[in-house]
MIDOSE-1310 file (N, C-alpha, C; in nm, 2 decimals, decimal comma, always signed):
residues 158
xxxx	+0,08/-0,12/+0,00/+0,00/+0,00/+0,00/+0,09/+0,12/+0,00; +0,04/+0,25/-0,09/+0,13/+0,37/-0,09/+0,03/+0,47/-0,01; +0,14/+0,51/+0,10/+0,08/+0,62/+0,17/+0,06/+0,70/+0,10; -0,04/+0,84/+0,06/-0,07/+0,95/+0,01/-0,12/+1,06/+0,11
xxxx	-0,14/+1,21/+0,04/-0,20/+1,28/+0,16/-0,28/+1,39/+0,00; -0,42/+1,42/+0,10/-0,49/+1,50/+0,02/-0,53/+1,62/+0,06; -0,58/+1,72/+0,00/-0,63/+1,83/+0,07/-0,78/+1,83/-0,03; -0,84/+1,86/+0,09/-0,99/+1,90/+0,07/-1,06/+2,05/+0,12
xxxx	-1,10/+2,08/+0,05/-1,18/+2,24/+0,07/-1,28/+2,25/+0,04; -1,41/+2,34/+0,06/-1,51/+2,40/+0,02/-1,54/+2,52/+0,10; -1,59/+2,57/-0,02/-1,63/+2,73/+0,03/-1,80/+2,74/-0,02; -1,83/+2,66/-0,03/-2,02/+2,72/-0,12/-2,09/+2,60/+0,00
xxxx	-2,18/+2,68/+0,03/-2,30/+2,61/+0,15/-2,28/+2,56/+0,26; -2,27/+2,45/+0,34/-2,23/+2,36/+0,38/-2,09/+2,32/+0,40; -2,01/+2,42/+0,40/-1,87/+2,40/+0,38/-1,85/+2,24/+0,42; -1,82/+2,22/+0,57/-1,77/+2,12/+0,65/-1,88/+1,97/+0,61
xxxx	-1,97/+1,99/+0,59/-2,03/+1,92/+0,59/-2,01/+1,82/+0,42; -2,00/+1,93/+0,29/-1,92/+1,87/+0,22/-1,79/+1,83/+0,24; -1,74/+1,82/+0,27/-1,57/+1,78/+0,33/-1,61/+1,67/+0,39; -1,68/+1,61/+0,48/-1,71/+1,54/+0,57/-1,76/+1,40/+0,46
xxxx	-1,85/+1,47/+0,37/-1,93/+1,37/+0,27/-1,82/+1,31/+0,18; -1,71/+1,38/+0,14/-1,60/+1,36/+0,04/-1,50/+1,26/+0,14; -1,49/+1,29/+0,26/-1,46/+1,18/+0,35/-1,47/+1,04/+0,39; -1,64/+1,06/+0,40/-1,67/+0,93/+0,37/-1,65/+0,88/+0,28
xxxx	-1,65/+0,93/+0,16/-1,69/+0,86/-0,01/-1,48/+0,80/+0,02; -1,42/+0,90/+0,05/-1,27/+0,80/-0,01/-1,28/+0,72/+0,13; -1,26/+0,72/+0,23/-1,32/+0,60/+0,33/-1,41/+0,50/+0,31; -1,49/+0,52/+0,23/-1,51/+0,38/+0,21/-1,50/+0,32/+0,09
xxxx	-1,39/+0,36/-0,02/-1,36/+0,29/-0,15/-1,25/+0,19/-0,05; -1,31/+0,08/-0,12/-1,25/-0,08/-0,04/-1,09/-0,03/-0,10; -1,07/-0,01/-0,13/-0,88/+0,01/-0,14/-0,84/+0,11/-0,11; -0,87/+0,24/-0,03/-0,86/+0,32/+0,04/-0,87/+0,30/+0,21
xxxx	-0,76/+0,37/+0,28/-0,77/+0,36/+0,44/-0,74/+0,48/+0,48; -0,83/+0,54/+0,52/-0,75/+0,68/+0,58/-0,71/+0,65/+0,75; -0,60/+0,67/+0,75/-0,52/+0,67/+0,81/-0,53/+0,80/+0,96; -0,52/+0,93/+0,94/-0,54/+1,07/+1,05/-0,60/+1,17/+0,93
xxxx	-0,69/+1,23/+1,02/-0,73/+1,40/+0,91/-0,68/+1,49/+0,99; -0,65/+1,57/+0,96/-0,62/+1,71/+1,05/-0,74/+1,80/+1,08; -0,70/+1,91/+1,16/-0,82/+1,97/+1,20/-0,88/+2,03/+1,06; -1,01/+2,08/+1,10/-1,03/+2,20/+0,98/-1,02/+2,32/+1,04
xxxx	-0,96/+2,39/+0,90/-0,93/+2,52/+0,91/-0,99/+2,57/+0,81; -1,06/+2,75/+0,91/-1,09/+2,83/+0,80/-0,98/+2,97/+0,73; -0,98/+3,00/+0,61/-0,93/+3,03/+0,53/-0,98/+3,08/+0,39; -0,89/+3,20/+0,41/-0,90/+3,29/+0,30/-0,91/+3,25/+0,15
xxxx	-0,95/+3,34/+0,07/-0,94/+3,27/-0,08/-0,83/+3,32/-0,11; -0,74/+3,22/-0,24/-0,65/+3,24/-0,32/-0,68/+3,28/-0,45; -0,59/+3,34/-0,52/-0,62/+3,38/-0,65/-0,75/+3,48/-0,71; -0,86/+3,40/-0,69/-1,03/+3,45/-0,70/-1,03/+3,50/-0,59
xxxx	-1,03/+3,65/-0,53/-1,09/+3,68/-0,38/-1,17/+3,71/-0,37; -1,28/+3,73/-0,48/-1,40/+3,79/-0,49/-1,51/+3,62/-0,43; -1,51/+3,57/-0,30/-1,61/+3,46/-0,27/-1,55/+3,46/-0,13; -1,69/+3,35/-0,11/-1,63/+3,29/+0,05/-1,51/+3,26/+0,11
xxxx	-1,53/+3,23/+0,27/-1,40/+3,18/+0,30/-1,40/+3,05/+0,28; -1,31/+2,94/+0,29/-1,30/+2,81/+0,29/-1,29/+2,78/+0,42; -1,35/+2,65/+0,39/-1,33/+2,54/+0,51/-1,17/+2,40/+0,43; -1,07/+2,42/+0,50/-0,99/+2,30/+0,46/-0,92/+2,23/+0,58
xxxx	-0,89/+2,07/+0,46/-0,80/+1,97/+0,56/-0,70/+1,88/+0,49; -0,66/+1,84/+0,55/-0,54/+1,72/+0,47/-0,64/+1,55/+0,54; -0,60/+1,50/+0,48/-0,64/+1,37/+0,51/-0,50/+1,24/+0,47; -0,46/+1,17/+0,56/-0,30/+1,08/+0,54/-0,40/+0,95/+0,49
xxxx	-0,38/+0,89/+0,38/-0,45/+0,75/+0,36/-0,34/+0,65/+0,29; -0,41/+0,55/+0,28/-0,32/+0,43/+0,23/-0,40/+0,39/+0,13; -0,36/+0,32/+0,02/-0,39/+0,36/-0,06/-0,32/+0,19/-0,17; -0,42/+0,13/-0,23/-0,33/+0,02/-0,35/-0,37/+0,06/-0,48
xxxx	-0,45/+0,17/-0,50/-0,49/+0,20/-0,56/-0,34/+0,30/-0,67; -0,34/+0,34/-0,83/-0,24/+0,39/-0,90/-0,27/+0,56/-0,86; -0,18/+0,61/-0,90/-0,22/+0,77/-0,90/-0,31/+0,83/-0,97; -0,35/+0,77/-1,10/-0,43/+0,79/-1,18/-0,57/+0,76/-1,16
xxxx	-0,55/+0,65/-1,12/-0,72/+0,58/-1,06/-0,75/+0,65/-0,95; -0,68/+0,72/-0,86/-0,68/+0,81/-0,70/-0,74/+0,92/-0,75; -0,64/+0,97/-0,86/-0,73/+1,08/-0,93/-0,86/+1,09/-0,98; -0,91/+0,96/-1,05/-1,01/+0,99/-1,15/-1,12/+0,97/-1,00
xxxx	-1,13/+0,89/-0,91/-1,20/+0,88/-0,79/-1,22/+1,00/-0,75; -1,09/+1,07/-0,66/-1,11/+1,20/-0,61/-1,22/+1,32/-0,75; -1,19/+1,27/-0,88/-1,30/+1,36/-0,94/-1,45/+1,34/-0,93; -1,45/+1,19/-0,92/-1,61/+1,12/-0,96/-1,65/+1,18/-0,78
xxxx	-1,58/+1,18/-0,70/-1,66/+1,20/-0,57/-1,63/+1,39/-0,57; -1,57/+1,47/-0,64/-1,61/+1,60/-0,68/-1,73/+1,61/-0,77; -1,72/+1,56/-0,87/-1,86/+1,53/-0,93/-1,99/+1,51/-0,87; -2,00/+1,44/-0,78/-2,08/+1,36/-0,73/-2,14/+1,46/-0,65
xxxx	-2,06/+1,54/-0,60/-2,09/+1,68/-0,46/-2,11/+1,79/-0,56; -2,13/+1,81/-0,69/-2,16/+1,86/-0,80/-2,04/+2,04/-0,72; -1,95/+1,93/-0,82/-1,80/+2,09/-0,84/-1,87/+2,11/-0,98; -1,83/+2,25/-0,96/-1,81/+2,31/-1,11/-1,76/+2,42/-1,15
xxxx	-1,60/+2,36/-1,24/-1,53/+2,42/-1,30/-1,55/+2,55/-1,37; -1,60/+2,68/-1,33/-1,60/+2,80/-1,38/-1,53/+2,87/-1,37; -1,45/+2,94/-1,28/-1,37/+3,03/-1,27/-1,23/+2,96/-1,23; -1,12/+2,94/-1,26/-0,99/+2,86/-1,22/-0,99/+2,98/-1,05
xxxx	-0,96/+2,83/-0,96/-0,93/+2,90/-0,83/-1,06/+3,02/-0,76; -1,21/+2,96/-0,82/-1,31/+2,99/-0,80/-1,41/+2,95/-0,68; -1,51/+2,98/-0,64/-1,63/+2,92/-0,56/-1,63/+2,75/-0,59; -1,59/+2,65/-0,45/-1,64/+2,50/-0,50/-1,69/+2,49/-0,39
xxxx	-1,78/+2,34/-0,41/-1,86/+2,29/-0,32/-1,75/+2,22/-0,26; -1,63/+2,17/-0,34/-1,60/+2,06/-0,30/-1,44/+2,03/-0,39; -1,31/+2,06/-0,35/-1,18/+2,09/-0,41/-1,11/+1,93/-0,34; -1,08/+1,86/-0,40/-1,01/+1,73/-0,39/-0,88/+1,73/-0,43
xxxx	-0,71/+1,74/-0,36/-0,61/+1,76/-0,45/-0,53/+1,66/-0,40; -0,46/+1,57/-0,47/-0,35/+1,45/-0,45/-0,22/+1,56/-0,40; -0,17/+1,62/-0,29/-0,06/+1,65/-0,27/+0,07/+1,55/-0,28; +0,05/+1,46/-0,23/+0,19/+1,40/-0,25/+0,14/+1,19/-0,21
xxxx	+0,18/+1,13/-0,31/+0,16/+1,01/-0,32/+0,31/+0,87/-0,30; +0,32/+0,86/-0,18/+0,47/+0,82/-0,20/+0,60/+0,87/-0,22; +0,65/+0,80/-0,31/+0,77/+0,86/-0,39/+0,72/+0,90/-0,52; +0,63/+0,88/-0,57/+0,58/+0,90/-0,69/+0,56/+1,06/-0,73
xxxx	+0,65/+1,14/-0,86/+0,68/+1,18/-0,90/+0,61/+1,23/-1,04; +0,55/+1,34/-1,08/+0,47/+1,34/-1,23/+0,45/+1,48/-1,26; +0,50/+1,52/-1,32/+0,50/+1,66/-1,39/+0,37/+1,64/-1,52; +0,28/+1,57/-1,51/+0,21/+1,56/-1,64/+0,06/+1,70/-1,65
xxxx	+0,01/+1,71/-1,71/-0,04/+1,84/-1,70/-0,17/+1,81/-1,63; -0,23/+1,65/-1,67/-0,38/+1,65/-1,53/-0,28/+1,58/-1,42; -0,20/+1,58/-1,43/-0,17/+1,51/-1,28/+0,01/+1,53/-1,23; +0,05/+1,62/-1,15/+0,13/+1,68/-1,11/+0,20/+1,65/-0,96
xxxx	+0,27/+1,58/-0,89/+0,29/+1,53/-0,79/+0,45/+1,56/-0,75; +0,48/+1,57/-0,66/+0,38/+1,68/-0,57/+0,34/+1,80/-0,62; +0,18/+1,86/-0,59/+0,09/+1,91/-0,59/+0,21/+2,02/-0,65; +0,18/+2,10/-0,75/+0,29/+2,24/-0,74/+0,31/+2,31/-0,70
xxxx	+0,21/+2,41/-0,65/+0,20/+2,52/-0,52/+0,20/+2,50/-0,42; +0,19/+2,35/-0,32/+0,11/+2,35/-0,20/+0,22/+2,39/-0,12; +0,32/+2,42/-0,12/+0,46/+2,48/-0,02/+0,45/+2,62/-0,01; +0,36/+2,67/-0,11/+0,33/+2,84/-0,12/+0,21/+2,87/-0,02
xxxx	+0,14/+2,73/-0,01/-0,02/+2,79/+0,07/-0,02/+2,70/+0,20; -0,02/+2,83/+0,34/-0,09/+2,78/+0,42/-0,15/+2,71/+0,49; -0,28/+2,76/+0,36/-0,47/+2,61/+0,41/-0,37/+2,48/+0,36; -0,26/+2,49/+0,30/-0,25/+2,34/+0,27/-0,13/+2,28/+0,39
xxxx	-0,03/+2,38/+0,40/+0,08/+2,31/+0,45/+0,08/+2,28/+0,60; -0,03/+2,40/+0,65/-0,08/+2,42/+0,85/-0,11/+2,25/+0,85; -0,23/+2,24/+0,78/-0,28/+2,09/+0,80/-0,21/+1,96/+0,82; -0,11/+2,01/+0,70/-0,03/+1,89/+0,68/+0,07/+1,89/+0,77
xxxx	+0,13/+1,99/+0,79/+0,20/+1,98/+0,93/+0,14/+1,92/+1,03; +0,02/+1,94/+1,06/-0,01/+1,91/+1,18/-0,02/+1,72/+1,21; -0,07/+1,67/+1,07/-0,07/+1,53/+1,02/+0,06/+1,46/+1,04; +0,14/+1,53/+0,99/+0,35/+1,51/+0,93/+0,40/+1,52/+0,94
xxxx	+0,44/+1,61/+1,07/+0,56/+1,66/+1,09/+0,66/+1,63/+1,06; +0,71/+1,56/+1,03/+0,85/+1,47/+0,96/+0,84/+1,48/+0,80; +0,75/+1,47/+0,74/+0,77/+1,48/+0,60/+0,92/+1,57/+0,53; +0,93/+1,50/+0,45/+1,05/+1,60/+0,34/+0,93/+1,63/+0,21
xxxx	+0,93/+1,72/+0,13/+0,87/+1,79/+0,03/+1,00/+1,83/-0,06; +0,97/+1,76/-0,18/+1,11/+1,79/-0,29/+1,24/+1,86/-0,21; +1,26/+1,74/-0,11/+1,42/+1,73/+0,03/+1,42/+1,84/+0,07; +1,29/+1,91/+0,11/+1,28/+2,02/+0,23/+1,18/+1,98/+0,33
xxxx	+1,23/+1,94/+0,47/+1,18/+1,93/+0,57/+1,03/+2,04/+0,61; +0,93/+1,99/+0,65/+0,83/+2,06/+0,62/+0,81/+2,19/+0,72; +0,90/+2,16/+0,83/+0,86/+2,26/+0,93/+0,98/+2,38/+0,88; +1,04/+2,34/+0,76/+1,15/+2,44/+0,71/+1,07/+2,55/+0,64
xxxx	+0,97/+2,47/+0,55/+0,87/+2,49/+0,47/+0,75/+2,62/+0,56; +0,71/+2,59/+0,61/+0,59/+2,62/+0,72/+0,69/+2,74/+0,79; +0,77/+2,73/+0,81/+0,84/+2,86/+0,83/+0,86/+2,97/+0,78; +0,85/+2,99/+0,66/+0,90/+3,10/+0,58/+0,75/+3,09/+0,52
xxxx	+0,61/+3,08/+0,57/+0,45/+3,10/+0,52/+0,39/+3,19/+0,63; +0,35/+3,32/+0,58/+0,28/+3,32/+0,58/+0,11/+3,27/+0,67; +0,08/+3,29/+0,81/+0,02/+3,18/+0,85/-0,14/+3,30/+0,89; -0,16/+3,43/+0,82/-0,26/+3,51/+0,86/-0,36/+3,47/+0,74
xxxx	-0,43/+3,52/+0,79/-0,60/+3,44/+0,71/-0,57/+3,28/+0,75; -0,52/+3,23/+0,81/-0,54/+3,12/+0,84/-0,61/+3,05/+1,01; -0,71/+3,02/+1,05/-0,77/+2,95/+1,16/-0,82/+2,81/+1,15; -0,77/+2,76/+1,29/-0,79/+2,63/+1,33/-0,93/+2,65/+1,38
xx	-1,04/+2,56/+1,31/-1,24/+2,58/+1,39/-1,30/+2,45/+1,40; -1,25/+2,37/+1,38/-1,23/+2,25/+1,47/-1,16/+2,14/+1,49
């Protein structure tokens, strides 16, 4: 089994409550095990600041499943909570992102590992610290990482 870690957000309705539903759905694909979630945190928008705040988390799972099949899942259970792609870095019910999958490695254009920005944001790295503390991120220690961020618009709400 390959350990992986995800980040999940929503900003439209229900924040937490979608998060929670996307939770279940990868918890109970039979080749999925989540392992710890971190708290949720709320947080500011990136890029689009014209919308709500978010609700986000990391979630640590295990995983026999390929990167590609983890992907097309994490979409069908975005789908499912009906995301919709309008504005890049816009209002979602429900944001599902593969941060980091093992050692596995992929510069490909749908599927990028590790995540490309997540060392630049925050809602992503607060969480994951809190999950990881040991992690390296392309052989930078993460509390190296988490140091030099930025940690305002960022709260821990449960």
């Amino acid at each position: 089994m390959i350990k992986a870690y995800l980040s999940l957000g929503s900003n439209m309705g229900e924040k937490k409550e979608y998060i929670d539903e996307a939770l279940r759905k990868i918890s109970h694909h039979p080749d999925i095990e989540v392992l710890q979630t971190s708290s949720y945190y709320e947080t500011e928008p990136v890029g689009f600041l014209d919308q709500d705040t978010f609700i986000n988390i990391v979630t640590e799972i295990k995983t026999t499943l390929g990167p590609h099949e983890l992907l097309n899942y994490c979409n069908l259970i975005e789908e499912e909570l009906h995301r919709k792609r309008v504005i890049r870095w816009g209002p979602r019910t429900i944001d599902i992102d593969i941060l980091i999958f093992g050692e596995y490695q992929s510069q490909e254009e749908k599927l990028t590992i590790p995540h490309p920005r997540m060392t630049e944001r925050a809602f992503v790295m607060v969480p994951l610290y809190e999950i990881a503390r040991d992690i390296a991120i392309k052989g930078t220690q993460i509390k190296d990482i988490i140091s030099k961020l930025s940690k305002e618009g960022i709260k821990k709400v449960i």
